[in-house]
C-alpha positions in Angstrom: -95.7 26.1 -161.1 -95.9 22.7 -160.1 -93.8 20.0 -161.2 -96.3 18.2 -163.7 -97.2 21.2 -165.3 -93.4 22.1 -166.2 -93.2 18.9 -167.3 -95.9 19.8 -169.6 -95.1 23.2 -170.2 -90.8 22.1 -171.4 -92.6 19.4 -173.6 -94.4 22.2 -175.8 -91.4 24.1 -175.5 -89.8 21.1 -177.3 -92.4 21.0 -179.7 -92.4 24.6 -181.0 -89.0 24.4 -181.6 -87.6 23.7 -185.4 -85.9 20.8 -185.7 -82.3 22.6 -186.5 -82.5 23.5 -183.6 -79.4 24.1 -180.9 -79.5 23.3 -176.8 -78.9 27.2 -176.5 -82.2 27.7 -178.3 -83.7 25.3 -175.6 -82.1 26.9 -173.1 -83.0 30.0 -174.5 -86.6 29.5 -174.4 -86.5 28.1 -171.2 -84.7 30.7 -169.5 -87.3 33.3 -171.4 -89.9 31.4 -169.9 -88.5 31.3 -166.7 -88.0 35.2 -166.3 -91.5 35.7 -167.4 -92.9 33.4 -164.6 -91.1 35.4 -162.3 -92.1 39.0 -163.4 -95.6 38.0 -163.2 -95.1 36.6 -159.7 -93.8 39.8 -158.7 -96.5 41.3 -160.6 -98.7 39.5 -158.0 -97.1 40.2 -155.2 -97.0 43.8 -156.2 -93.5 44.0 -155.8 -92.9 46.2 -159.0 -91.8 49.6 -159.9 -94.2 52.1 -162.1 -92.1 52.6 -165.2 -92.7 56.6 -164.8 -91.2 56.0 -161.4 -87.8 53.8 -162.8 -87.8 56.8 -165.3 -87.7 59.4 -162.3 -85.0 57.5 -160.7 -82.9 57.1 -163.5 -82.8 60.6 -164.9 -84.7 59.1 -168.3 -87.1 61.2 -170.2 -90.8 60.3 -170.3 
């Protein structure tokens, strides 16, 4: 994401957030946000695991 639109992108974060709110919901939210942008990259890049495959690996049911 380029700079100007994570300028714009933390300043809605700030918005949506209730005014009681703490600097751990901020970071919160940010760090939420931040994971997210990185799945989907890696979404993109196609580095992801099938969840049936994880499942395999792991010894979970389906």
């Amino acid at each position: 994401m380029q700079t100007e639109s994570i300028k714009k992108e933390a300043y809605r974060l700030l918005d949506k957030l209730p005014d009681q709110a703490t600097w751990d919901d901020l970071m919160d939210r940010i760090y939420v946000r931040q994971t997210i942008e990185a799945g989907i990259k890696d979404s993109d890049a196609g580095e992801t695991v099938d969840v049936h495959e994880v499942r395999k690996r792991f010894g979970l049911k389906e």
